[in-house]
C-alpha positions in Angstrom: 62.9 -37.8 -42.4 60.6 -38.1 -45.5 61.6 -37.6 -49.0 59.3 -35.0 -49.3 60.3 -33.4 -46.5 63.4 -33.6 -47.9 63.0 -32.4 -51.3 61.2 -29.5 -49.7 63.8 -28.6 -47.2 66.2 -28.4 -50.3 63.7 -26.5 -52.3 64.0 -24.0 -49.3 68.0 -24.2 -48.7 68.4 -23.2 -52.7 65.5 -20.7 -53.0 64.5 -22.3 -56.0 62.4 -19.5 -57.0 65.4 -17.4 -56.2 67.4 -19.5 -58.0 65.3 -19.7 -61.2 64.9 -15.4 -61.1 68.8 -15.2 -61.2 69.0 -17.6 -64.9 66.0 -15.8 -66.0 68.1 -12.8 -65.3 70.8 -14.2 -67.4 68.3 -14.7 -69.7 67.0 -11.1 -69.9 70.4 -9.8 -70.6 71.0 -12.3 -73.3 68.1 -11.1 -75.2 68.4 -7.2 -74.5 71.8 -8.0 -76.2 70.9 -9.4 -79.3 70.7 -13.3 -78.1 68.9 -15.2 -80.2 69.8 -19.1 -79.7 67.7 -20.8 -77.0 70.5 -23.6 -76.7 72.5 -20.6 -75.3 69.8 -19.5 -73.6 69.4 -22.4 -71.4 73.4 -23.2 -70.8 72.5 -19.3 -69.0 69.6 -20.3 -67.1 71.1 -23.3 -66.0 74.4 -22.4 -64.6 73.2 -18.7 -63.7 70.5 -20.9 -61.7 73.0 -23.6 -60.3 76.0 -21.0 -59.2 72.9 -18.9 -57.4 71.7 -21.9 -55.8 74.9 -22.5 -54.7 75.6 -19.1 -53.6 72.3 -19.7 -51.4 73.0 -22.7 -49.7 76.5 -21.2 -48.9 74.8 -18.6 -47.6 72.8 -20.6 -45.1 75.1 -22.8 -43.7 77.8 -19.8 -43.2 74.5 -17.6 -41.6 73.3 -20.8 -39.3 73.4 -20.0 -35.8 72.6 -16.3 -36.6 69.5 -18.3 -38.1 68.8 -20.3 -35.0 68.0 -17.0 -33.7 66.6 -15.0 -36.3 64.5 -18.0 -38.4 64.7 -21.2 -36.8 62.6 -22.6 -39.2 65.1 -22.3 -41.6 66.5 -26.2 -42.8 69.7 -26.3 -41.3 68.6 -24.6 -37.9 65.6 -27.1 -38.0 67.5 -30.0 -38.8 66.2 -30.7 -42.1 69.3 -30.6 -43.4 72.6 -31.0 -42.0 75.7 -28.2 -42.1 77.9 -31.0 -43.5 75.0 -32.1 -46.5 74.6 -28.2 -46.7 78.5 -27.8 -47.9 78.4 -30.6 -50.1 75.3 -29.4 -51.9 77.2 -25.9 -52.3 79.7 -28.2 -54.0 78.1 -30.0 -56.2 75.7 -27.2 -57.4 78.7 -24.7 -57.9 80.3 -27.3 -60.0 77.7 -28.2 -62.1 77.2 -24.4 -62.8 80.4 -23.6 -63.8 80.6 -26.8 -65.9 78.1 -25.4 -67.8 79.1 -22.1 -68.0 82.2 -23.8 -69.5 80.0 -24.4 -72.5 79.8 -20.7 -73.0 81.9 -17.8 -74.5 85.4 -17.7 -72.2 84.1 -14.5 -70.7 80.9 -15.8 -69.3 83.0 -18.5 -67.9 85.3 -16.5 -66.1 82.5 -14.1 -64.8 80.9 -17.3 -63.7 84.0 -18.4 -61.8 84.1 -14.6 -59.7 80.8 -14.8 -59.4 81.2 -18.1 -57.4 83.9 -17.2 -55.7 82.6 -13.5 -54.5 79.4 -15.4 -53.3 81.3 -17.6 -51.0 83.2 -14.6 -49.9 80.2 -12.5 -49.0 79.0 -15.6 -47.1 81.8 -16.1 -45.2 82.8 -12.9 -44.6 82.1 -9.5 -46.5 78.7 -9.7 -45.1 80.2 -8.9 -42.2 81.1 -5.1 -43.4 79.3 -2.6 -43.4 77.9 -1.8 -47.1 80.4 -4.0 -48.6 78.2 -7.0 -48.1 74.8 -5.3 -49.7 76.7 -3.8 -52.0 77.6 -7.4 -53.0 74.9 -8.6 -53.2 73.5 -6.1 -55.4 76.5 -6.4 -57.9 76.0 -10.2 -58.1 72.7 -9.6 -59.0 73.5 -7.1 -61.4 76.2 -9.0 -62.9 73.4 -11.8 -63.8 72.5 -9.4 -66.4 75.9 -8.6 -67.6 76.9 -12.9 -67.8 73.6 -13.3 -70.4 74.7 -10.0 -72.2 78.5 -11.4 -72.9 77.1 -14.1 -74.8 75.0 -11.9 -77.1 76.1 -9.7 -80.2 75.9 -6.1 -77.9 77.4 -6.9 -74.8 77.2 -3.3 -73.3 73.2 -3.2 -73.7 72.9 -5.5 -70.9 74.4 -2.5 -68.5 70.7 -1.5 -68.7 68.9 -4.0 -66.7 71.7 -4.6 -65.1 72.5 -0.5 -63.6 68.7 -1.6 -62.8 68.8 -4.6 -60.7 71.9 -3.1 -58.9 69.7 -0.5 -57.5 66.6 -2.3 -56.8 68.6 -4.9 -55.1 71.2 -2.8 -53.2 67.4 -0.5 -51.6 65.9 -4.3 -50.8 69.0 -5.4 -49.5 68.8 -1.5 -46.7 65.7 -2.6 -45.8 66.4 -6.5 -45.2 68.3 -5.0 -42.9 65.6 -4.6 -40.5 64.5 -8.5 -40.7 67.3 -9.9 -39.1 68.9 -6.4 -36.1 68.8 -9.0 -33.2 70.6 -11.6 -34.7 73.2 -9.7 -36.7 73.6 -7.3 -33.7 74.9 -10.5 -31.9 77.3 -12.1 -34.4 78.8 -8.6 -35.4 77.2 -8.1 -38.8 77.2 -4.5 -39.5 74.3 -3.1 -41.4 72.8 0.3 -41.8 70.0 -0.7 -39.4 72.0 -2.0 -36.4 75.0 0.9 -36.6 72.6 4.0 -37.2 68.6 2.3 -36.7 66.0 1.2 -38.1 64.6 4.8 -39.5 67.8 5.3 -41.3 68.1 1.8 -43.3 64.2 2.6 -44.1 65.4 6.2 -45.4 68.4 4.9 -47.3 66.1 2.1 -49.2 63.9 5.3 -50.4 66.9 7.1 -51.5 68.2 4.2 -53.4 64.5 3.7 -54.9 63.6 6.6 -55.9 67.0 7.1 -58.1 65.5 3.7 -59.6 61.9 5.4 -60.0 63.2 8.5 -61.0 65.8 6.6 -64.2 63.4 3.8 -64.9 61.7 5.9 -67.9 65.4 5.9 -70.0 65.5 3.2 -71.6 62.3 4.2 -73.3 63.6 7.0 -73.9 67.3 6.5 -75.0 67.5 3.1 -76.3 64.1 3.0 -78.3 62.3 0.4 -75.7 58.8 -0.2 -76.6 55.6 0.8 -75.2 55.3 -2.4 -73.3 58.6 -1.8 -71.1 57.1 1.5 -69.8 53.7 0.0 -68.8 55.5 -3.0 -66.8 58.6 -0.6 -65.6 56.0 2.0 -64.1 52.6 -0.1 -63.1 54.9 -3.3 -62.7 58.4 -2.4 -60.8 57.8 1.2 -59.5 54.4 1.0 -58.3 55.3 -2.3 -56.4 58.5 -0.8 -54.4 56.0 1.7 -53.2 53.7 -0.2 -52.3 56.6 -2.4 -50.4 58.2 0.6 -49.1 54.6 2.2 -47.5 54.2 -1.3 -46.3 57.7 -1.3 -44.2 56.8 2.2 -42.6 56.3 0.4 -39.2 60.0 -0.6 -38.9 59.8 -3.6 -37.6 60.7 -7.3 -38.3 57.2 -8.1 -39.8 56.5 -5.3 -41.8 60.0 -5.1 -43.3 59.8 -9.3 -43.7 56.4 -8.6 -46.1 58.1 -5.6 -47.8 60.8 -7.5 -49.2 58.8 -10.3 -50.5 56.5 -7.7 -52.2 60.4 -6.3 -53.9 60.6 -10.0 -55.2 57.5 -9.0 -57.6 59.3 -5.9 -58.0 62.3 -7.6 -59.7 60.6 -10.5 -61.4 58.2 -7.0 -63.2 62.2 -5.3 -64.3 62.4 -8.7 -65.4 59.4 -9.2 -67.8 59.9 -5.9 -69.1 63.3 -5.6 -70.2 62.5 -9.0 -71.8 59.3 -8.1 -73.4 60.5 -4.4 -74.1 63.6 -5.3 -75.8 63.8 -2.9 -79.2 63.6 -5.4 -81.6 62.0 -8.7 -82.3 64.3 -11.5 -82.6 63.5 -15.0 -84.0 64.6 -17.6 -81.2 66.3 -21.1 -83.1 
């Protein structure tokens, strides 16, 4: 095999882009908190980026016959990379992560070190139960948000973006659900879409987004967030997970597989506008 090829197939395994949403998550909550050093700012990104690499390529190699069936272009499935390279990688990039993180405030270190260890949980196991494992997932995302925020001056501002990403992830996560029924039906993952169908995973994901839609203005509202946080919050975040949930309405692997990549926009909008919407200006040194 190539080096690009390679390169690529790691690129994949990680979710880079993935990866580098998570440490600008750690980021955001940093900031919302008062942050105001970039050094600290990028011992976040880093590790936030390396543990959820990590978490990602554990994911894989625990999820690859399930993937044989359900995306056998995926690089362990395809061969592009090995389950045994696959378990070293998770090792390497969960220890570089949480060498960083060791860099940080004691707190950010020990979230860092559940973090890693609930990730290799849900991989190997608690996605396996039915909630527990999207719930999970949406937690870990959530506590992305929380890790920046320790570091930071007002810890307890990063519950914002983070009560946010919980719920945008934990709908996402419902309708994911509807990717992958063959393949989890088979290998006894339990998910709202293979123990009740399809229509009710789709219903659940609008429940849990429209609680998301329906808080999204509070910030604004409650913690003096600027004009800019509304503008990306409503024409950014909300108007995308409709868009993605109108797309999904067929139920089907495809529609649902385009629906969740358009929710990736939706997070990456929360993102920019906690970050930008922040109520006060900080000078970064």
């Amino acid at each position: 095999m190539g080096l690009g090829r390679k390169v690529r197939a790691w690129m994949s395994i990680i979710r880079i882009g993935n990866a580098a949403s998570i440490g600008l998550a750690a980021i955001v909550g940093y900031w919302v908190a008062g942050g105001s050093s970039i050094a600290t700012a990028l011992k976040l990104f880093f590790s936030a980026m390396l543990i959820g690499g990590a978490g990602n390529v554990i994911n894989d190699y625990a999820d690859r016959e399930v993937d044989a069936i359900n995306k056998p272009w995926r690089p362990i499935p395809s061969g592009a990379i090995s389950p045994r390279e696959a378990l070293i990688g998770f090792f390497i990039l969960n220890g570089a992560g949480l060498a960083i993180a060791a860099l940080l405030p004691w707190t950010c270190l020990l979230v860092a070190v559940l973090a890693s260890i609930a990730l290799a949980l849900y991989s190997l196991r608690l996605k396996k139960i039915l909630l527990v494992g999207n719930n999970v997932v949406a937690l870990m995302s959530a506590i992305n948000l929380v890790y920046g925020g320790l570091a930071a001056p007002k810890p307890l501002l990063s519950m914002f973006p983070a009560i946010y990403a919980y719920l945008l992830i934990l709908g996402r996560e419902f309708l994911k659900g509807l990717e992958d029924v063959e393949g989890d039906r088979r290998f006894g993952i339990k998910t709202l879409a293979t123990e009740f169908g399809r229509r009710w995973a789709y219903v659940a994901s609008w429940i849990v987004m429209g609680v998301l839609i329906a808080i999204s203005p509070l910030p604004y509202i409650l913690a003096h967030f600027n004009l800019l946080y509304i503008v990306l919050a409503t024409l950014g975040t909300d108007a995308t997970i409709v868009i993605a949930l109108i797309a999904a309405r067929k139920l089907d692997e495809k529609s649902a597989w385009k629906a969740t990549r358009i929710m990736k926009l939706s997070f990456v909008f929360g993102l920019l506008a906690f970050l930008v919407g922040a109520p006060r200006i900080a000078i970064w040194g």
